[in-house]
N, C-alpha and C positions, 0 to 999 in steps of 0.2 A: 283573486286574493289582493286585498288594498294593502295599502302605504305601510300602515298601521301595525299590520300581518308581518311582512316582508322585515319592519325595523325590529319587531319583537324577537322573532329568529335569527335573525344575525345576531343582534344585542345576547342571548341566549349561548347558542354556539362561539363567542365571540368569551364570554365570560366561564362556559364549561373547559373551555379549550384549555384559558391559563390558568385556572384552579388544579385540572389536572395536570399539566405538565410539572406546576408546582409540587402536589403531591408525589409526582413519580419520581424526580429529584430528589425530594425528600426522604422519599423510600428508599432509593438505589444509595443515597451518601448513608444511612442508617444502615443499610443490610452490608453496606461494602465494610463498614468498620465492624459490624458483629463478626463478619466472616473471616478478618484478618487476627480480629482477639481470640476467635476460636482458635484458630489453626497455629498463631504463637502461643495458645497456651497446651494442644495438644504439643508442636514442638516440643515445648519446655520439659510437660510431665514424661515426652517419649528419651529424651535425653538424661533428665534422671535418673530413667530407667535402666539405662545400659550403664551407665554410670556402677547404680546399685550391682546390677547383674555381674559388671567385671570387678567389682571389690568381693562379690562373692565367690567369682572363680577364682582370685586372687590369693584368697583365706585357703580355699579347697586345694588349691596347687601347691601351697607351703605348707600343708599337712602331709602333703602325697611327698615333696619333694621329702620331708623329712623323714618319712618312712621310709623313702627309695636311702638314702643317706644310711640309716639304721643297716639296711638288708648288705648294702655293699664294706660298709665295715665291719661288720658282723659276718661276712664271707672273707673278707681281705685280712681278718687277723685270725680266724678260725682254722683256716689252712695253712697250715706252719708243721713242719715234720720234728721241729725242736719242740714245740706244745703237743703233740702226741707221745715223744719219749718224757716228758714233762707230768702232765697232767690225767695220763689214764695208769690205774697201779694205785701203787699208793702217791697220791699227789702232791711234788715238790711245791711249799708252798711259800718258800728262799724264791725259785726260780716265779712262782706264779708274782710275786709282789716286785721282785726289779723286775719281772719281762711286759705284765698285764695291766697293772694296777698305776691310778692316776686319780686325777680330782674327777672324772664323771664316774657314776653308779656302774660299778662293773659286777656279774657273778657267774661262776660254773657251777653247773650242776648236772645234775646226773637226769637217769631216764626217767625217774620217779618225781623229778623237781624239788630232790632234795639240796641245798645248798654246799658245796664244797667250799668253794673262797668268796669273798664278797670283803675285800682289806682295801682302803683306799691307800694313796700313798703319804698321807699324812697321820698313819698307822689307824684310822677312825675303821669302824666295822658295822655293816648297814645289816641291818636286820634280815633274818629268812627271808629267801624270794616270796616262798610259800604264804609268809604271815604279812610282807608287807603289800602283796598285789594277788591275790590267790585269782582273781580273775583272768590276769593275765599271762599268770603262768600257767593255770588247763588249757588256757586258750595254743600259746605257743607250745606246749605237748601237743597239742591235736596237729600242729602244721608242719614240725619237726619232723625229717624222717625217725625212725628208730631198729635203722640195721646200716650195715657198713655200704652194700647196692645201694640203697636207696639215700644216702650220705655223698655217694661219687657221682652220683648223677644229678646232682644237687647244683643249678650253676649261678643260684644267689641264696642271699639266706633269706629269712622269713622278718615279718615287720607289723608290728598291730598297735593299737589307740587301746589303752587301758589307766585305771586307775592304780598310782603308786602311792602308798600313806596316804590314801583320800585324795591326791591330787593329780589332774589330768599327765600320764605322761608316754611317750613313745617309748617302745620295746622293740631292737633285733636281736636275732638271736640265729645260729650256725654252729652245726657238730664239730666237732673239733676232726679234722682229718688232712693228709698227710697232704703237704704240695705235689712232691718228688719223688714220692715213693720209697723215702730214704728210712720211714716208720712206717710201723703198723698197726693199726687200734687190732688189741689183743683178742677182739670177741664183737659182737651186737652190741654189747651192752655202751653206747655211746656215752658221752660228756659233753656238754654246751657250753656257748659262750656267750652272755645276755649283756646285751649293752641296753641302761634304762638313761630318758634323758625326759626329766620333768619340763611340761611346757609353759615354762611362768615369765614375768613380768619381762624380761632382759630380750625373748626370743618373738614376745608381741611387740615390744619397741621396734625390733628389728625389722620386722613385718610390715609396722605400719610406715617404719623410713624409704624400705624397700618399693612397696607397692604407694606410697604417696599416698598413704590415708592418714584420718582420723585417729587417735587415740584408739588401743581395742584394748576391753577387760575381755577375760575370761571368768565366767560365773557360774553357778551351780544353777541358777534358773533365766531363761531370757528374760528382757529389757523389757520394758514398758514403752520406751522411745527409740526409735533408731533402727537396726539391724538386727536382727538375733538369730543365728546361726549354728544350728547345732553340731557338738561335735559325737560325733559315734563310735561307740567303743567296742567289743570284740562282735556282740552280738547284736549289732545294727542298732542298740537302743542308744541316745543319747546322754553320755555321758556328764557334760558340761555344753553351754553354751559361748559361744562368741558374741559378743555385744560393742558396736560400737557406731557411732555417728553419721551418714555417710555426708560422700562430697554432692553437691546440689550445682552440677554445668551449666545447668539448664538455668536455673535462678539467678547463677553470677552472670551468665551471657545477657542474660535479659538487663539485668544492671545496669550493666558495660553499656549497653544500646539504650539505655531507658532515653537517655536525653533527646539521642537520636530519631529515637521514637515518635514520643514525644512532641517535638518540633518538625515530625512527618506528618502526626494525626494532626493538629494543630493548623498547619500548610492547608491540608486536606479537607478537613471541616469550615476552615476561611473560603476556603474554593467555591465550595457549597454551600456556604450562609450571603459570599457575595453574588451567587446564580442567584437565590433565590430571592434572596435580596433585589438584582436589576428586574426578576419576574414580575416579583409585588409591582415595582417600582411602571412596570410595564404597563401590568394589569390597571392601577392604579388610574396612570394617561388616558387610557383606550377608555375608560369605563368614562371617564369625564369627557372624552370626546364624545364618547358616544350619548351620551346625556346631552352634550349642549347639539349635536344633532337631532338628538329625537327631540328639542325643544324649537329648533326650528322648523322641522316634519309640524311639528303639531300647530306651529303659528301656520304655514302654510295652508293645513288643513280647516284649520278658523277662517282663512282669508277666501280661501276657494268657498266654503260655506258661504261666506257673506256675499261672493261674486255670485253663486248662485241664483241665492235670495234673491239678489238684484233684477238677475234674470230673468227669476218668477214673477216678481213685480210687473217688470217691465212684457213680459208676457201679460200676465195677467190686466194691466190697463190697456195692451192691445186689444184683448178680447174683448173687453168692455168698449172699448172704440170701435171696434167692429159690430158689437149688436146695436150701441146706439146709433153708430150710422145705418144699420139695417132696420131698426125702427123709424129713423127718422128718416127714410130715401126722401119720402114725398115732403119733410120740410129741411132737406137739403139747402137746398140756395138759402131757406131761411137762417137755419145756422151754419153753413159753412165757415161762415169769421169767426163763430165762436168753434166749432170744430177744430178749426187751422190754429186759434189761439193753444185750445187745449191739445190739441197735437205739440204745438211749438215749445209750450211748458213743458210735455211731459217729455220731450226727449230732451230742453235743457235741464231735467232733474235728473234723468237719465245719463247724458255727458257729465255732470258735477259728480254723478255716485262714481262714473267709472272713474273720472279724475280725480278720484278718492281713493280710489280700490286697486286701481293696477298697477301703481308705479309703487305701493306696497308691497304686491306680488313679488312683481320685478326684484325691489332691492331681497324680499324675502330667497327668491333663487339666489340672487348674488353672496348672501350669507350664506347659503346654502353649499354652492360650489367653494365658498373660502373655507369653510371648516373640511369640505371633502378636501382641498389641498392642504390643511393641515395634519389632516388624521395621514394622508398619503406620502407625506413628506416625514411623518412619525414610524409607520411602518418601514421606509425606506433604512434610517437610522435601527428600526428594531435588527430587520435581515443583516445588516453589515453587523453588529451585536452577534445575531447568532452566528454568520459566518468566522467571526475571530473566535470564538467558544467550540466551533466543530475544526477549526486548525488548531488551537491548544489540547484538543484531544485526542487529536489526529499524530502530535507529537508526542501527546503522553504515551498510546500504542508503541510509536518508537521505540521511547525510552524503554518501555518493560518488553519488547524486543529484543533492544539490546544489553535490559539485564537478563534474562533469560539464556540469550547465548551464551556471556561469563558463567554464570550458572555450570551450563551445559561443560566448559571447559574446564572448571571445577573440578565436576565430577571425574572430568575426564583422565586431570591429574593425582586425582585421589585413586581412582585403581591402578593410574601406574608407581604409586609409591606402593600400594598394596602388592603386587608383582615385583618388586625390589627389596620386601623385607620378605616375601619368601625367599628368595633368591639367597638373601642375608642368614635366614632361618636355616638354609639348608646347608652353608659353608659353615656356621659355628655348629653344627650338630657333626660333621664329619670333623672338627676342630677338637669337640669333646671325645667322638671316639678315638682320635688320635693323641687326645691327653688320657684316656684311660689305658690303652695299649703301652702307654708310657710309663702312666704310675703299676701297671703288672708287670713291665721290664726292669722295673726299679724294686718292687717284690721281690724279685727273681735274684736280682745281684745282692741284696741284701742276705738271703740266704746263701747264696755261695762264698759272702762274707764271712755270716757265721759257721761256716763249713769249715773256713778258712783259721777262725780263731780254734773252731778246735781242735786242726791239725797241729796249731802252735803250743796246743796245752799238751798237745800229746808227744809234741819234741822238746817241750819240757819235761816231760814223765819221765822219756829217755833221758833226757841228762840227769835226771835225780837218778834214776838206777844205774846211768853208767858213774856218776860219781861215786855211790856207794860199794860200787866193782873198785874201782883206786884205790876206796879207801882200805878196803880188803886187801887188795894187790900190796899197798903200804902196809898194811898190817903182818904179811907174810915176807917182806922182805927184810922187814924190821927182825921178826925171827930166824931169816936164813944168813943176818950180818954179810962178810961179806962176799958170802961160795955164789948169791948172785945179785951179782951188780947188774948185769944185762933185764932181768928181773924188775928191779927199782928204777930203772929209767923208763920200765916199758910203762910200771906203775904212773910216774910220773908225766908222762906221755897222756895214760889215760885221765888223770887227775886234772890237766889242764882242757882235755876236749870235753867234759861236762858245762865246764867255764865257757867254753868258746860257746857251746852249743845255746847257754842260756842266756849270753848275750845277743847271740842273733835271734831268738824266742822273742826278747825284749823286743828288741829292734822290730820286727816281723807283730808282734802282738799290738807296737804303738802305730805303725804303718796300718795294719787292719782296722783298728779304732777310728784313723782318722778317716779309712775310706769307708767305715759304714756310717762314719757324720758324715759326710760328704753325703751318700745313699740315701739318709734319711733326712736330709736338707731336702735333699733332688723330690721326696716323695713328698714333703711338706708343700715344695714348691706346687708339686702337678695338682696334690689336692687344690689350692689354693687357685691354680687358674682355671680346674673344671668347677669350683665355686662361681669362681669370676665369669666362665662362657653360660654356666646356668643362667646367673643373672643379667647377662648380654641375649640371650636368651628370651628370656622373662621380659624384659626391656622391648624387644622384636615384636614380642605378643602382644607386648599394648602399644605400642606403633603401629600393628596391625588392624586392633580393636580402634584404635581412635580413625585409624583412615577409613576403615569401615565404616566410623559414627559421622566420617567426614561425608561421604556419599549419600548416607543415608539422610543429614540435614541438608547435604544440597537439592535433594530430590525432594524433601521440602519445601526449600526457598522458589524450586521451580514449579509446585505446583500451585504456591501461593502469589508468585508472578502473573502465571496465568492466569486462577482467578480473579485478581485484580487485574487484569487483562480485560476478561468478560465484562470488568464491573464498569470495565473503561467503555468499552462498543456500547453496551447496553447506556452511558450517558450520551454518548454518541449518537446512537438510536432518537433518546430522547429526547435531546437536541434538534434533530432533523423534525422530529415531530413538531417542535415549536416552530419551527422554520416553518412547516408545511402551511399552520396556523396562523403566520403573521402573511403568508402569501394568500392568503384564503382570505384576509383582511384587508390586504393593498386591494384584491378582486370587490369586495366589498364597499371599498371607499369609489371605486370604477363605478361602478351599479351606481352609487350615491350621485354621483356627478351627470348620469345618465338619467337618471329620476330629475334633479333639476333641470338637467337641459328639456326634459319632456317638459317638466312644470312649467318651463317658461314659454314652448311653444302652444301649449295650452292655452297659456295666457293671452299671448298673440293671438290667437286662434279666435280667444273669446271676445278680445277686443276686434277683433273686424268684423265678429258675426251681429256686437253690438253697434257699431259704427254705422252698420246695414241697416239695423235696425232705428237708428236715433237718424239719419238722412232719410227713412219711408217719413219717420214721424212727421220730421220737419221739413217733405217734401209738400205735406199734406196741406 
C-alpha cells in the first residue's frame, strides 16, 4: 500500500471523524431542548389539571356542605316539644309566625305536601310548595319517614337539589317530633318543616371568595368556555349548570420562570453553537494541514520519480557501456581514451543530476517533518480543548446532582407538611363535634327556658284567679258591714298576694327573656364557629391538595434533572469520542514524521548507491 493509499485514509477518517462528532452535538443539544419543552409542557398541562380537578371538588363540596347545613337545621328546629303542641291540630299560626317564620323560604306541611304555613316575617306569603317546586316536593315525600317509629329513629333530616319558581335551590326538610317527650304527635299522620334556600348570585360570590376562584354563573345550559359543571337535581338529571373560568398554575408558573428560562436555554444553546463552533473551527485547521501535507507527499513523490528516472538513465547508459565495451574488447586499447572520456562525462552528468535532485529531496523531508510538527503541536492544543470541555461536563453532572438532592428534600418536606395537616384535619373535626355537642346543649337549655316561661304564665294565671277570689272575698264583706271584720282583712290580705305574686311573674318572666337571649346568642355563636372550623377545614384540604401537587411537581423536576443528566453523560460520551479522534491524529501526525524520516534515508540510501555508481564510472 503506497504513500498516496495511506494519506487518502487518514485524510478520509480524519475528516469522517469531525463531521460526525459535529453532527452528534448537534443532535444531543437539539433532542436535549425537545425533551425539556416536552416535559415543561406536560408539567404545565398536568398542573392545570389538578388545578381544575380541585375547583371541581370545591363546587361539589359546597353543594354537599350545603345540604348537610339544610338536614341539620331542619333536624335542630323540627324537634321542639312546643312545635308539636303548636303545629299538629289545628295549627297555631300566632305561634308558627313569631316562633318559625323569618326572611328565608320557610313551609309546613302535611303528609300529602299540602301546604299549612308558608308567612315570611315581613307578613309576605310564598306560594304552595306543591305549585312552586312540585319536583321537589315528591321527591322529599319519598325520603320523609311517614309514621311516628320511623320519625324517632330519624337522627338527621333529609336534603335534596331541586328546582324552586324555575330556579336552582336547596330543600331540608324534618317531621316535626318531640325533643323531651314533653308532647305527643296525636296520630301517623305527621307535619314537616321545609327549609328552601335558592342558590343565586350572593352564595356563588361566596364560593368563589371561599375557594379562590374565578367568577361562577350558574346557567340553564353549560359554557362554551371554561368549566361546566353540572348540577343534579332529585333524579340524577341535571338541573343547571355551573360555569366558570378556571385558574391556570401551570401557565402563571411558567411566567414567573419564563425569564429564567429563557436565559437557561439561551446559556445552553451558546454552549453548543460555541462546541460547535471550535469543531468547525478545528475541522477547518486539520483539513488545511492536511492539504498542505498531501502537497508535500505529492512534491515528494514528483521528486522520487525524477530520482528514479535518473537512475534509469544512468542504468541504462551503463548498459550500453557495457555492450560496447563488449563489442569493442578487441579494439579496447583503441578506444579506451575515448571510453574513459565517455565514462568520465557520463558520471559528471550523472553527479550534476544528483546535485540537482537531492538536496531537493532533503529540504522536501525537512518540509515535510515541519508541517508534521505543526499539525502535532495543533492536535496537542485540540486534547487540552477537549480536556477543559469533558471537566465543564464533569461539573455540569454535579451541579444536577446536587439539584436533584434539593429536589429529593423537597419532596421530602412536602409529605411531612402532608402529615401535619392531617394531624390538623383531625383536631378541627374533634373541635366541630365538640362545637355541635355544644350547640345541642344549648338546644337543650333553651327549652327548659321556655319551660320556664311557662311556668311564669302559669303563676300568673294563679294571681288572676287569686285576685278575682279578693275580689269576691271584698265583695262579701262589703255585704256583711261590720259582723266581719276578721273577714275583710283576710280579704285584703288575699287582694295584696295576687299583686305580690304578679310582680315576681314580672321579675321572673324578664329574668327568663334575658337568659334565653343569652341561650340563643350562645347558639348563634356555636353556629358560627362550626361555620368557621368547616371552613378551617376546607382550608386543610387544599393545603393538603397543594402539598400533594407539591410532590408530585417535585418528582417532576426530578425526573427532568435526570434526564438532562443523561443528556449531560451522553455529551460527555461524545466528547471523549473527539478526544479519541484527535489522539488517533496526534498517532497520525507520528506516522507522518516516520514516512519522512524513511524518505529521507531513502534518499541517503539512493545517493551512495549512486556515488558507487558515478566513482565505477569515473574509475573507468
Amino acid at each position: 500500500m503506497g504513500m498516496s493509499t495511506w494519506r487518502q485514509i487518514w485524510e478520509r477518517r480524519l475528516r469522517d471523524g469531525l463531521r460526525s462528532g459535529t453532527a452528534l452535538l448537534t443532535a444531543l443539544a437539539s433532542a436535549t431542548l425537545l425533551t425539556c419543552g416536552i416535559m415543561m409542557l406536560v408539567l404545565i398541562r398536568q398542573l392545570d389539571a389538578h388545578s381544575a380537578a380541585a375547583e371541581r371538588a370545591a363546587i361539589t363540596a359546597g353543594v354537599d356542605e350545603m345540604l348537610s347545613s339544610k338536614r341539620i337545621g331542619a333536624y335542630n328546629t323540627a324537634r321542639w316539644d312546643d312545635a308539636v303542641a303548636h303545629l299538629y291540630g289545628r295549627l297555631d299560626q300566632a305561634w308558627a309566625f313569631s316562633n318559625l317564620s323569618g326572611n328565608d323560604i320557610l313551609y309546613v306541611i302535611d303528609a300529602r305536601g299540602r301546604t299549612l304555613f308558608a308567612r315570611r316575617s315581613d307578613n309576605s306569603i310564598d306560594p304552595p310548595m306543591r305549585l312552586a317546586a312540585p319536583a321537589g316536593t315528591a321527591h322529599l315525600l319519598r325520603l320523609l319517614p311517614h309514621d311516628r317509629a320511623g320519625a324517632a329513629r330519624a337522627t338527621t333530616g333529609v336534603a335534596t337539589i331541586e328546582l324552586y319558581r324555575g330556579r336552582p335551590a336547596a330543600f331540608g326538610a324534618m317531621p316535626v317530633t318531640p325533643l323531651q317527650g314533653k308532647a305527643r304527635v296525636p296520630g301517623d299522620a305527621l307535619r314537616y318543616i321545609v327549609y328552601v334556600t335558592p342558590i343565586e348570585q350572593p352564595v356563588l360570590a361566596q364560593w368563589s371568595a371561599r375557594f379562590a376562584m374565578n367568577p361562577i354563573a350558574l346557567d340553564a345550559t353549560p359554557g362554551r368556555h371554561g368549566i361546566a359543571l353540572p348540577l343534579h337535581g332529585a333524579g340524577g338529571r341535571p338541573i343547571a349548570w355551573f360555569n366558570w373560568q378556571p385558574k391556570r398554575p401551570g401557565r402563571t408558573a411558567l411566567l414567573n420562570i419564563a425569564p429564567t428560562l429563557i436565559a437557561a436555554i439561551a446559556a445552553l444553546a451558546a454552549l453548543f453553537a460555541l462546541l460547535v463552533r471550535l469543531l468547525r473551527s478545528q475541522e477547518q485547521a486539520l483539513v488545511a494541514r492536511n492539504a498542505q501535507q498531501a502537497a508535500l507527499v505529492a512534491e515528494s513523490e514528483r521528486l522520487r520519480a525524477q530520482a528514479e528516472q535518473a537512475l534509469a538513465t544512468a542504468e541504462r547508459s551503463r548498459r550500453l557501456a557495457d555492450e560496447a565495451a563488449e563489442r569493442a574488447m578487441h579494439e579496447r586499447e583503441q578506444h579506451a581514451q575515448a571510453l574513459r572520456r565517455a565514462a568520465h562525462e557520463a558520471g559528471q552528468a550523472l553527479r550534476s543530476t544528483l546535485a540537482a535532485t537531492l538536496p531537493d529531496l532533503v529540504k522536501l523531508a525537512d518540509r515535510l517533518d515541519q508541517g508534521t510538527d505543526v499539525a502535532a503541536a495543533s492536535t496537542r492544543i485540540q486534547a487540552q480543548h477537549a480536556e477543559d470541555v469533558v471537566r465543564r461536563t464533569t461539573e455540569s453532572v454535579r451541579s444536577l446532582e446536587h439539584i436533584s438532592l434539593n429536589t429529593d428534600r423537597m419532596a421530602v418536606a412536602s409529605a411531612s407538611i402532608g402529615g401535619e395537616t392531617a394531624k390538623t384535619r383531625a383536631a378541627v373535626s374533634t373541635a366541630t363535634e365538640s362545637s355541635a355537642a355544644a350547640a345541642e346543649a344549648n338546644a337543650s337549655l333553651l327549652h327548659h327556658v321556655t319551660t320556664i316561661e311557662g311556668a311564669t304564665a302559669l303563676i300568673a294565671g294563679v294571681a288572676e284567679q287569686t285576685n278575682l277570689l279578693a275580689l269576691n272575698a271584698t265583695i262579701e264583706a262589703a255585704r256583711a258591714h261590720g259582723q266581719s271584720a276578721g273577714f275583710a282583712v283576710i280579704a285584703r290580705e288575699i287582694k295584696t298576694l295576687p299583686q305580690d305574686s304578679q310582680s315576681s311573674a314580672k321579675v321572673i318572666n324578664q329574668r327568663v327573656m334575658s337568659v334565653q337571649q343569652a341561650v340563643q346568642d350562645s347558639v348563634g355563636v356555636s353556629r358560627r364557629i362550626d361555620a368557621q372550623l368547616r371552613q378551617i377545614q376546607d382550608y386543610i384540604a387544599t393545603a393538603a391538595d397543594a402539598a400533594a401537587e407539591q410532590a408530585a411537581a417535585s418528582g417532576g423536576i426530578r425526573s427532568s434533572v435526570a434526564a438532562a443528566r443523561e443528556q449531560v453523560v451522553a455529551v460527555d460520551a461524545s466528547i471523549s469520542q473527539i478526544s479519541g479522534a484527535i489522539t488517533e491524529l496526534a498517532a497520525n501526525a507520528e506516522s507522518s514524521r516516520e514516512i519522512s524520516q524513511q524518505m529521507r534515508g531513502r534518499v541517503q540510501q539512493l545517493r551512495a548507491d549512486l556515488d558507487v555508481v558515478i566513482e565505477d564510472l569515473l574509475s573507468r
